[in-house]
Structure formats: C-alpha cells, structure tokens
C-alpha positions in Angstrom: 15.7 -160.0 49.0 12.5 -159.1 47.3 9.7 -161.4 48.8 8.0 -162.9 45.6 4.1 -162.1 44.9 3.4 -166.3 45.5 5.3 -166.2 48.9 3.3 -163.3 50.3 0.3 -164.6 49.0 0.5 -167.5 51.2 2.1 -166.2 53.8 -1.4 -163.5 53.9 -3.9 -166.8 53.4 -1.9 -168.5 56.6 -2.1 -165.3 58.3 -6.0 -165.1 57.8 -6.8 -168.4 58.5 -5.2 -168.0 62.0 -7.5 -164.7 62.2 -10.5 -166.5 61.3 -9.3 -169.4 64.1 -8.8 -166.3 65.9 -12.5 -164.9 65.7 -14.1 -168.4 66.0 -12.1 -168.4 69.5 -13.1 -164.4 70.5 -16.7 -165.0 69.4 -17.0 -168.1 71.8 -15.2 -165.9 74.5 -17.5 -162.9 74.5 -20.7 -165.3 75.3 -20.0 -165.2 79.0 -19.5 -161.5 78.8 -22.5 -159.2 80.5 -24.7 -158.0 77.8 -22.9 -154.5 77.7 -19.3 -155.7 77.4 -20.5 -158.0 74.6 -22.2 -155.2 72.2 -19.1 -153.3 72.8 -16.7 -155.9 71.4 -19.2 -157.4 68.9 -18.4 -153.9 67.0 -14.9 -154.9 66.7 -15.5 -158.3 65.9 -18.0 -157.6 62.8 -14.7 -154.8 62.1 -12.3 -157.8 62.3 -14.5 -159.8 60.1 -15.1 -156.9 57.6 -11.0 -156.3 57.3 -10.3 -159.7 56.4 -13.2 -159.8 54.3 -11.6 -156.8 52.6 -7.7 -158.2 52.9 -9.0 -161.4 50.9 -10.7 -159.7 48.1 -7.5 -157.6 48.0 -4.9 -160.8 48.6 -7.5 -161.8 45.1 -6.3 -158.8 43.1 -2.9 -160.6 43.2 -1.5 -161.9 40.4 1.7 -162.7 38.9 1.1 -160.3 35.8 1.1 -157.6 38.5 5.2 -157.0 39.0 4.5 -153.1 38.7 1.8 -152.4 40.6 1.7 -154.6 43.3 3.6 -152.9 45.9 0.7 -150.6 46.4 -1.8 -153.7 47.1 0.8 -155.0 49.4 1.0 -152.2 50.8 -3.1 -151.9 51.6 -2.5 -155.4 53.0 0.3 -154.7 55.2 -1.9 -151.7 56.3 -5.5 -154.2 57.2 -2.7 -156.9 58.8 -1.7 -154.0 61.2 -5.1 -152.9 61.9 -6.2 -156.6 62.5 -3.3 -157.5 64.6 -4.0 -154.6 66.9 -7.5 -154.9 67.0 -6.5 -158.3 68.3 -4.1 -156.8 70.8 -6.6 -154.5 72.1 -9.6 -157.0 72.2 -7.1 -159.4 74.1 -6.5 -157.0 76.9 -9.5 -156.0 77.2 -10.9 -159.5 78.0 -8.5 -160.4 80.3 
C-alpha cells in the first residue's frame, strides 16, 4: 500500500520531535563528560541539530499538490532519518 503524503508527514514530525527529546536528553548527558569527550560529541550534536534542521525544511516542501515528485523528497528524508538514527546509535555507545 502506497503510504499517503499526510501519513508520512506526521509520522516524520513524531519522529523529530522524539529527536529533539532525544538531543535535549544527549546535551544534558555530555555536561559530566571531561572537557575532551564533550567537544568531540558536541560536533555531532550541532550535526544532529543541523539534519533535522534540514529534514524539517524538507518535511515543509511537502505538499499534497506534489503526487509526482515527492518520492525524491521522501527519499532525502528517508536518507537524514538514517543518518540521524545512526548518529544516535553511535553517540549512544559511545557514552555508555
């Protein structure tokens, strides 16, 4: 079944609302790193920050009117949600 341009749209805005939660959570973490280890993973946190900047402004070029073309924005999407989602997955391992 093809997913509808409404459905992935809010499935993306839950998705980056949890990544936000996400960062607010990492950026409280990474205060009781040593000074080092907390410039190191700052990088990927302003990164994180950038991507869903970017994923929103994308998730914005959207619309309904957009049948034929929007497979390729979904597909930049899908792209930044991978790339976020492992960022995560690294950040998370790397904190333990």
């Amino acid at each position: 079944m093809m997913i509808t341009i409404e459905i992935y749209k809010q499935e993306i805005e839950t998705e980056l609302d949890l990544a936000r939660e996400k960062l607010v959570q990492l950026k409280t973490n990474i205060r009781s790193l040593s000074d080092e280890k907390r410039l190191e993973v700052m990088k990927d946190v302003e990164d994180l920050e950038q991507m869903s900047n970017d994923m929103k402004t994308k998730l914005k070029e959207l619309n309904v009117e957009m049948k034929d073309s929007w497979e390729q924005i979904k597909n930049d999407i899908d792209s930044s949600r991978s790339k976020i989602n492992d960022t995560f997955a690294r950040l998370n391992r790397s904190l333990v």
